[in-house]
C-alpha positions in Angstrom: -21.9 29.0 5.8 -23.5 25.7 5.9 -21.4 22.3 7.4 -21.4 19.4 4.3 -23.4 16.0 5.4 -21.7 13.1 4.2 -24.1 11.1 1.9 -22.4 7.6 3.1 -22.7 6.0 6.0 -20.5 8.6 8.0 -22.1 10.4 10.6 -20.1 13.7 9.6 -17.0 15.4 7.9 -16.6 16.8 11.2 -16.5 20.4 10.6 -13.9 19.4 7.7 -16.2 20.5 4.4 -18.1 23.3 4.4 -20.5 25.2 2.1 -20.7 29.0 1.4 -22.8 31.1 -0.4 -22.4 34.4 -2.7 -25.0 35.4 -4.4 -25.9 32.2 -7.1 -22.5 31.2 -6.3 -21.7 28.0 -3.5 -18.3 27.3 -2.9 -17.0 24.1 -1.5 -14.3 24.2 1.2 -12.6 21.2 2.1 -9.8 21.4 5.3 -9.0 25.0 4.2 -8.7 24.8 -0.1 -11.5 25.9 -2.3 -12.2 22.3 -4.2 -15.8 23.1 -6.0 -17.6 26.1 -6.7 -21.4 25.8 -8.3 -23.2 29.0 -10.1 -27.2 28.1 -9.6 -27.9 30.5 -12.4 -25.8 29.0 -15.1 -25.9 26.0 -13.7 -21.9 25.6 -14.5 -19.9 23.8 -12.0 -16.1 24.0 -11.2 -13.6 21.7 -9.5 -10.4 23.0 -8.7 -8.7 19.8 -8.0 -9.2 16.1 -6.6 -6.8 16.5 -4.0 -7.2 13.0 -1.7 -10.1 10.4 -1.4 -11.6 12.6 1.3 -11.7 15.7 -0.9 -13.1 13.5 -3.6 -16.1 12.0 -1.0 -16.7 16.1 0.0 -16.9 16.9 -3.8 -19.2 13.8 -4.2 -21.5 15.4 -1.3 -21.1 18.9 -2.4 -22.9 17.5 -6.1 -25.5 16.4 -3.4 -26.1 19.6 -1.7 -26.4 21.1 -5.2 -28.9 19.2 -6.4 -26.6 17.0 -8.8 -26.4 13.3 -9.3 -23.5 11.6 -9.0 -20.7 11.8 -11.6 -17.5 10.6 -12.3 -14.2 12.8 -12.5 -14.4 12.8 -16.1 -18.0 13.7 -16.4 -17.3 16.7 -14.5 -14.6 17.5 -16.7 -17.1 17.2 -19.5 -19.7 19.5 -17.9 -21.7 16.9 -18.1 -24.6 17.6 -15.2 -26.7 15.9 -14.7 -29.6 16.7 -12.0 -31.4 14.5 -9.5 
C-alpha cells in the first residue's frame, strides 16, 4: 500500500488517499471508497465516481502515480489516456 502525494502545492492528503496493488491492478482509495482502479497491462483505467473536489484532486494525483497526464472528467470517460 503506498500513501498518494498530492501533485499541488499540499504538503499531503494526510493518510486520506492511498494506493494498492494486485497484480497489474492499482486501486485508488480515497477516505475509505474505491474511486480509481488502473490495469498496467491493458493500460485501461476506471473511475468509480467523482464524489467531492478532494476525491477529484486524489483521482487527479492517482493519473500521476500511474504514469498519466492530466485529463478532464470527460476524457476519462472517453478512455482517452494519454501518458506523460
Amino acid at each position: 500500500m503506498y500513501e498518494l502525494k498530492p501533485i499541488d502545492w499540499r504538503k499531503s492528503f494526510y493518510g486520506k488517499a492511498t494506493v494498492t496493488k494486485n497484480g497489474d491492478i492499482l486501486t485508488l482509495t480515497s477516505y475509505t471508497t474505491k474511486v480509481a482502479s488502473y490495469n498496467e497491462a491493458t493500460k485501461e483505467l476506471k473511475v468509480n465516481g467523482w464524489y467531492s473536489n478532494t476525491t477529484a484532486r486524489h483521482i487527479r494525483s492517482f493519473l500521476d502515480f500511474c504514469g498519466l497526464a492530466n485529463m478532464t472528467k470527460q476524457e476519462m470517460k472517453a478512455g482517452n489516456y494519454i501518458t506523460k
